[in-house]
PABATI-826772 format. One record per residue (C-alpha): residue in three letters; x, y, z. Coordinates in steps of 0.25 Angstrom, whole numbers, plus 5000, padded with zeros to 4 digits. Last residue first. Layout:
<rs>
ALAXYZ...
</rs>
This chain:
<rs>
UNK522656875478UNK523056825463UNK522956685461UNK524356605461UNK525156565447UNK526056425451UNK527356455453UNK527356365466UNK527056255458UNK526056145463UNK526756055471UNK527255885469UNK528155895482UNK526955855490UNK526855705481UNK528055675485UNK527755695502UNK526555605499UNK527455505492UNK528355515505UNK527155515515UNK526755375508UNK528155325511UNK528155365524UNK526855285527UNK527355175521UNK526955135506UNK525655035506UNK524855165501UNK525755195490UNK525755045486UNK524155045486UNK524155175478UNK524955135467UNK523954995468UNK522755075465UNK523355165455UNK522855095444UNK521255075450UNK521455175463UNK521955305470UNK521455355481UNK522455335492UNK523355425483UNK522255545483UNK522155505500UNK523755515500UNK523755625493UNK522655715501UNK521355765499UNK520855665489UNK519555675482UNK519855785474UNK519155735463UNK520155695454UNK521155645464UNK521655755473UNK521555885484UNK522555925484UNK523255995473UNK524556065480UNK525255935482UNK524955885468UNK525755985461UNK526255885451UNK525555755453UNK524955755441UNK523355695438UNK523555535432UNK522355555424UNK521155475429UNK520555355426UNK519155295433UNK518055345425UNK518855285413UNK518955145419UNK519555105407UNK519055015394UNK519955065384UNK519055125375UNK518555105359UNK518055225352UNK516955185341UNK517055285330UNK516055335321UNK515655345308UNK513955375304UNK513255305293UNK511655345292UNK510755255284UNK509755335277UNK508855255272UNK507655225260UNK506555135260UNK506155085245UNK504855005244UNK504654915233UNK502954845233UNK502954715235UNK501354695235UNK500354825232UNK499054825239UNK497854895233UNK497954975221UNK497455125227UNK497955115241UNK499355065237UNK499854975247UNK501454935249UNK501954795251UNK503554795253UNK504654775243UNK506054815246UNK507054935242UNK508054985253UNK508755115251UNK509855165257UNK510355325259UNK511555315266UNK512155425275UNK513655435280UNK513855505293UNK514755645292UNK514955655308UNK516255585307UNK516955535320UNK515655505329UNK516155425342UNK515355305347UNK515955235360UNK516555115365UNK516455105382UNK517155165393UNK517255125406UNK516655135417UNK515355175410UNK514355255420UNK513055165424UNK511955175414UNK510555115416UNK509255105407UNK507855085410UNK506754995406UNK507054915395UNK508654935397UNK509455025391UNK510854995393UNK511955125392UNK512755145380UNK512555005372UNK513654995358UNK512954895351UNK513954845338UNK513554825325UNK514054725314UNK513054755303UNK513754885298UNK514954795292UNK515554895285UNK516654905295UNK516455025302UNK516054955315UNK514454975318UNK513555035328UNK512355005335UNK511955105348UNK511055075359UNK510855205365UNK510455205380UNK511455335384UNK512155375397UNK513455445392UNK514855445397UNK515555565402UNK516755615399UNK517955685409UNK517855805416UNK517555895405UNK516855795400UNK516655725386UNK515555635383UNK516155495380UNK514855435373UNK514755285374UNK514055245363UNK513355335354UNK513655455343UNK512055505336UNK511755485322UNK510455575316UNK510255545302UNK509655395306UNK509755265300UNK511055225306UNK512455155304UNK513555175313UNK515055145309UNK516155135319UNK517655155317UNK518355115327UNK519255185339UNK520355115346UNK520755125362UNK520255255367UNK520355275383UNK519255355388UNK519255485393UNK519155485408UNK517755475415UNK516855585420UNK516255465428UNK517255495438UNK517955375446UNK518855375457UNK518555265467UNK518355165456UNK519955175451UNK520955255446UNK521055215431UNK522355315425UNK522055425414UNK523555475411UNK524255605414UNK525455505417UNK525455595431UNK526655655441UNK526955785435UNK528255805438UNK528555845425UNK527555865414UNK528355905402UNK527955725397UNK527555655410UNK528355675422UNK528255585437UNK527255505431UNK525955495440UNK525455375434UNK526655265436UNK527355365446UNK526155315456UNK526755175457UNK527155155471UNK528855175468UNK528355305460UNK527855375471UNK528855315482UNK529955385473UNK529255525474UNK529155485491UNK530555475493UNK530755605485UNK529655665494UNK530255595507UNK531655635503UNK531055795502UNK530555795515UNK531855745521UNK532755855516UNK531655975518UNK531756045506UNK530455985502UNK530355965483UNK529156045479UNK528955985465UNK528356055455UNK526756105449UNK526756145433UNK526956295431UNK525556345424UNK525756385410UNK524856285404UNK523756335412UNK524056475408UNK524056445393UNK522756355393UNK522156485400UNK522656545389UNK522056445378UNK520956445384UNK520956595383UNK521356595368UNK520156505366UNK519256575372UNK518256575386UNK516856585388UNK516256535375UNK514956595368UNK513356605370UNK513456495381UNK512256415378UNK510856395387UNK509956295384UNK510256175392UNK510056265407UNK509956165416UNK511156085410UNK512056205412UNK513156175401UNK514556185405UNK515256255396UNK515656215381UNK516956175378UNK517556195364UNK517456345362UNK517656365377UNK516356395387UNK516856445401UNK516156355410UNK517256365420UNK517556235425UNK517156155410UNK517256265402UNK518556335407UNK518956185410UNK518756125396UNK519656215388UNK520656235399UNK520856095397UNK521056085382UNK521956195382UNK522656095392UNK522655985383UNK521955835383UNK520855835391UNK520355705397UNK521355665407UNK520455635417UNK520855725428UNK521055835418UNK522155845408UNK523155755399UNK522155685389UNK522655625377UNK522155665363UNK521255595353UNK520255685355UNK519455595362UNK520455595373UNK521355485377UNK521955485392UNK523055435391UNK522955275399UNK523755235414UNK523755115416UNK524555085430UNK524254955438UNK525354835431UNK525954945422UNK526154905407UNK525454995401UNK525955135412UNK527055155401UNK526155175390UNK525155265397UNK526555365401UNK526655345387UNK525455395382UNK525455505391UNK526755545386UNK526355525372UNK525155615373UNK526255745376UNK526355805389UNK526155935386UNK524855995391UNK525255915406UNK526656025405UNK525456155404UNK524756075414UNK525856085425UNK524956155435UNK523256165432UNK523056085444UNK521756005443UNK520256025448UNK519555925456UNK518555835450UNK517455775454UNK516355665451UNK515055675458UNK514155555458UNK512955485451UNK511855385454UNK510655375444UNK509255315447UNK508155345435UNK506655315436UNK505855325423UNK504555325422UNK504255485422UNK505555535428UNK506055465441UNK507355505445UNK508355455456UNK509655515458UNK510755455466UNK512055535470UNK513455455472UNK514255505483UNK515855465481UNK516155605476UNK515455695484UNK516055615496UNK517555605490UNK517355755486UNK517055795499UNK518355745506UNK519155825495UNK518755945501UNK517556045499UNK516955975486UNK516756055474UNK515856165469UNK516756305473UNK515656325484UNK516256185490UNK515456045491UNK515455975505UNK515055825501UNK513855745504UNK513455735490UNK511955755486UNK512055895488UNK512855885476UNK511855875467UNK510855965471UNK511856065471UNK512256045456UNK510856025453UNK510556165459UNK511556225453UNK510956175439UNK509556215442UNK510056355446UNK510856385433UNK512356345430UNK513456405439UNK514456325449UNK514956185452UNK514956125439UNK514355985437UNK514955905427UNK513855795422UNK514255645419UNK513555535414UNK513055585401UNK511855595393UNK511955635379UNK510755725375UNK511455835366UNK511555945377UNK512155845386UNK511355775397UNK512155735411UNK511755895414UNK510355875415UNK510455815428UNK509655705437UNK508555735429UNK509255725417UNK509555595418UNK508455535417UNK507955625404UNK509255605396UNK508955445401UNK507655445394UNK508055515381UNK509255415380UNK508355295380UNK507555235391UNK506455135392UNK505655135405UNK505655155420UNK507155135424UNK508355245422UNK509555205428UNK510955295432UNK512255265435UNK513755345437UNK513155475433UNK514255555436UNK514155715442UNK515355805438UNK516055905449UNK517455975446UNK517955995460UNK518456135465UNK518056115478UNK519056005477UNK520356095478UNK520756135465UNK522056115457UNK523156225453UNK523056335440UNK523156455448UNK523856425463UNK524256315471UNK522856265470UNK521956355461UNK521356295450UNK519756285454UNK519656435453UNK520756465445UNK519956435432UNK518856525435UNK517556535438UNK517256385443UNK516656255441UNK515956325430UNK514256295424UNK513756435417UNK514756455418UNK515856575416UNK515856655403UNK514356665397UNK514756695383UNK514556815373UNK516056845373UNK515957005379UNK514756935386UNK515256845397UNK514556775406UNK514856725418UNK516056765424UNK517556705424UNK518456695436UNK519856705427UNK521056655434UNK521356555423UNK520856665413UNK522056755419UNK523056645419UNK522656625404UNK522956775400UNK524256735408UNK524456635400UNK524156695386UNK524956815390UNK526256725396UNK525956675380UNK525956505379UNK527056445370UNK526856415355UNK527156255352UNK528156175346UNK528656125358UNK528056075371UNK528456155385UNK529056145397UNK528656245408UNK528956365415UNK528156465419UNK528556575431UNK527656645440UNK527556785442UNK526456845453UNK526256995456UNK524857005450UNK524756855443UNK525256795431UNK526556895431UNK527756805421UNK528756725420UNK529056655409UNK529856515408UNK529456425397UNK530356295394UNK530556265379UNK529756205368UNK528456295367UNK527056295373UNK525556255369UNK524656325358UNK523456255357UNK522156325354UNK522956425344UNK523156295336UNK524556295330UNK524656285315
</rs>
């Protein structure tokens, strides 16, 4: 039975034309998987339409509150728009999240309670509805109540960086100053003092072209393109393993696995249109108030899904010029002489021309997000914890997913548990966090740790019963010796699994991004840092450190040549424009 929340394409080259603007046609054509039903030219035009959409707040036909209350933008199109519907964003466009990289709390014992207090008053929003504390806070640029715009501004007046009216930075100048400034908050509260140091992360929006082709690259070619990259002396490249069990193929971070799955997050996440599966963004100055409904169905997710996958995927724009084009062919064979073929592979699965593996690669210190990448799951094992209390609660170091990658939690739990083995008495100490006698300190993980996960919510619950002698008084006979006492318990059983990681620099990897149509994306890296090629080139590190060091070693010529490649790599000329 096929899942009407998944219906992909058919076995055989799809060439329709047809009007998706007033007094525009442009032609689809694409590979696509078999076995599958193909997308309706009604369903993509429906999801054209909701692409382009500039939603309201409120909506009462539905009983929801449509837009908001917390949106990056009104519609879709607004941050995709370079080179036409469906392209990247310039970096006033930005996705912004605040990182707690460190914080201390001095001025007595701390537990969890304290530190939700702390932390609070820097913003309520790094603690979730169920009191976790986390280490990372999205910040959207427009909406939410008084206090929380306010805080927005407040915050980032402590940057010195020009900030746009669309939320992001003006150039990609400023976002390597709003970037690399870290903000210090102090707080006393009652006796305890607390000193944090935190930063803005950002990330630029995507080009949407070719994702249709990225939808079908199947697991195996990832894995494979991982496999071959083993026994490279720099390259190690790893799939992106999700906590569903599948491989990741979309976002910067390579943390969501489909493009249904995409659009699902990002009309919540950018849009605050609540889906069946993703709440909106909550105001955390207003921790009572509930959208009444969702925002947006799952026929047109599916829709927009539709449209996304039918967008032409970028091409090559080969010079007619004679010498031009020797010094681009020149410079494609420079490209992979250097070593940047290893990751940004030429084709991968129906994806051609893409230029990436579409895997998570470490790129060093200088770009680092605290919104770190999945982690890398090694094994799993079966865990027993043992408990006299009813209420049981998951620990160790919690992955709380993000839109923009997970966060880690702050917590001072010391938390016992037990390998499944029967043998309760072998424990192990898992410490999140260290308190300390008078205070307590967290500085974000850099790599991950063993964590708790709860796979079977029906706990097992034993009554025992321990019988023994002990002295009792009877106020009418007088002292009564070896009296036998029974004390009763309920000893509380709970499965879990310990998940085991790769120990990678996860808040340093990133996904290979495709080079197709990279011309006509400036400006680049995740952030937008770079404004040009050769500065985005010049900035990358860890794996690619010594790729980049040949490139820059190369004669000027050369350089130009790469350069002079990468400019053939276009966003396609059929791409759907806005209407004027």
């Amino acid at each position: 039975m096929k899942s009407s929340y998944c219906r992909s394409f058919q076995s055989r080259t799809l060439q329709r034309r047809y009007s998706i603007l007033a007094g525009t046609v442009w032609t689809l054509s694409m590979a696509l998987l078999p076995v599958c039903d193909a997308a309706s030219p009604i369903s993509i035009e429906q999801g054209r339409q909701l692409f382009q959409k500039s939603w309201s707040p409120g909506n009462p036909a539905i009983s929801s509150d449509g837009l908001g209350p917390l949106f990056n933008g009104q519609s879709c199109v607004a941050c995709h728009n370079q080179g036409g519907v469906g392209g990247g964003g310039e970096a006033e466009f930005n996705a912004h999240t605040i990182g707690i990289e460190e914080l201390s709390i001095v001025g007595g014992p701390v537990d969890d309670d304290v530190v939700k207090r702390m932390v609070s008053t820097f913003h309520p929003g790094f603690v979730l509805g169920d009191g976790t504390v986390i280490n990372t806070l999205a910040m959207s640029h427009h909406g939410g109540s008084s206090a929380f715009s306010q805080g927005r501004a407040d915050f980032l007046k402590q940057l010195p960086a020009e900030f746009s009216s669309h939320g992001g930075p003006v150039s990609a100048s400023e976002t390597r100053f709003a970037t690399a400034t870290p903000v210090l908050f102090h707080k006393e509260v009652g006796n305890y003092q607390m000193s944090l140091r935190a930063r803005l992360y950002q990330r630029n929006t995507t080009a949407l072209y070719g994702a249709g082709l990225i939808n079908q690259v199947p697991e195996s070619a990832i894995r494979l393109a991982a496999k071959k990259q083993e026994g490279h002396p720099e390259i190690s490249g790893r799939p992106a393993t999700l906590r569903s069990g599948k491989i990741g193929r979309f976002g910067w971070r390579a943390n969501v696995a489909s493009l249904v799955e995409f659009t699902d997050q990002a009309c919540a996440n950018e849009v605050g249109l609540e889906t069946k599966r993703k709440p909106q963004p909550a105001d955390p100055m207003m921790p009572g108030y509930r959208n009444s409904g969702i925002d947006i169905s799952d026929e047109q997710i599916e829709a927009m899904r539709d449209f996304m996958a039918a967008l032409p995927a970028p091409t090559r724009a080969i010079p007619s010029e004679s010498k031009k084009r020797i010094e681009a062919e020149r410079g494609e064979q420079l490209f992979a002489s250097v070593g940047c073929a290893v990751c940004h592979l030429p084709s991968i699965g129906p994806a051609n021309q893409i230029y990436s593996d579409l895997l998570l690669h470490d790129m060093g210190y200088e770009l680092i997000d605290l919104n770190h990448a999945e982690p890398y799951i090694v094994r799993t094992t079966p865990q027993s914890r043992i408990s006299l209390s009813s209420n049981e609660r998951v620990t160790g170091t919690q992955m709380v997913g993000g839109y923009y990658g997970p966060a880690s939690q702050i917590s001072v739990d010391d938390v016992f548990s037990t390998s499944k083995t029967g043998d309760f008495s072998r424990s192990n100490r898992i410490r999140i966090g260290r308190p300390l006698k008078r205070g307590f300190n967290f500085v974000a993980p850099n790599v991950p740790e063993a964590r708790m996960q709860l796979v079977d919510l029906d706990s097992k619950d034993t009554l025992t019963s321990n019988t023994f002698k002990q002295e009792a008084y009877d106020s009418n006979r007088g002292r009564v010796d070896n009296a036998t006492v029974t004390r009763e318990q309920l000893i509380r059983e709970t499965l879990y699994v310990r998940v085991h990681f790769e120990p990678t620099n996860f808040n340093q990897e990133w996904r290979t991004p495709p080079l197709w149509g990279v011309r006509d994306s400036a400006p680049y890296m995740h952030d937008g840092r770079a404004e040009t090629l050769l500065e985005s080139i010049s900035m990358h590190g860890g794996e690619s450190a010594g790729t980049r060091d040949r490139f820059l070693q190369l004669s000027l010529s050369d350089r130009h040549a790469i350069i002079a490649f990468l400019n053939t790599l276009v966003a396609p000329p059929n791409a759907p424009q806005m209407a004027m």
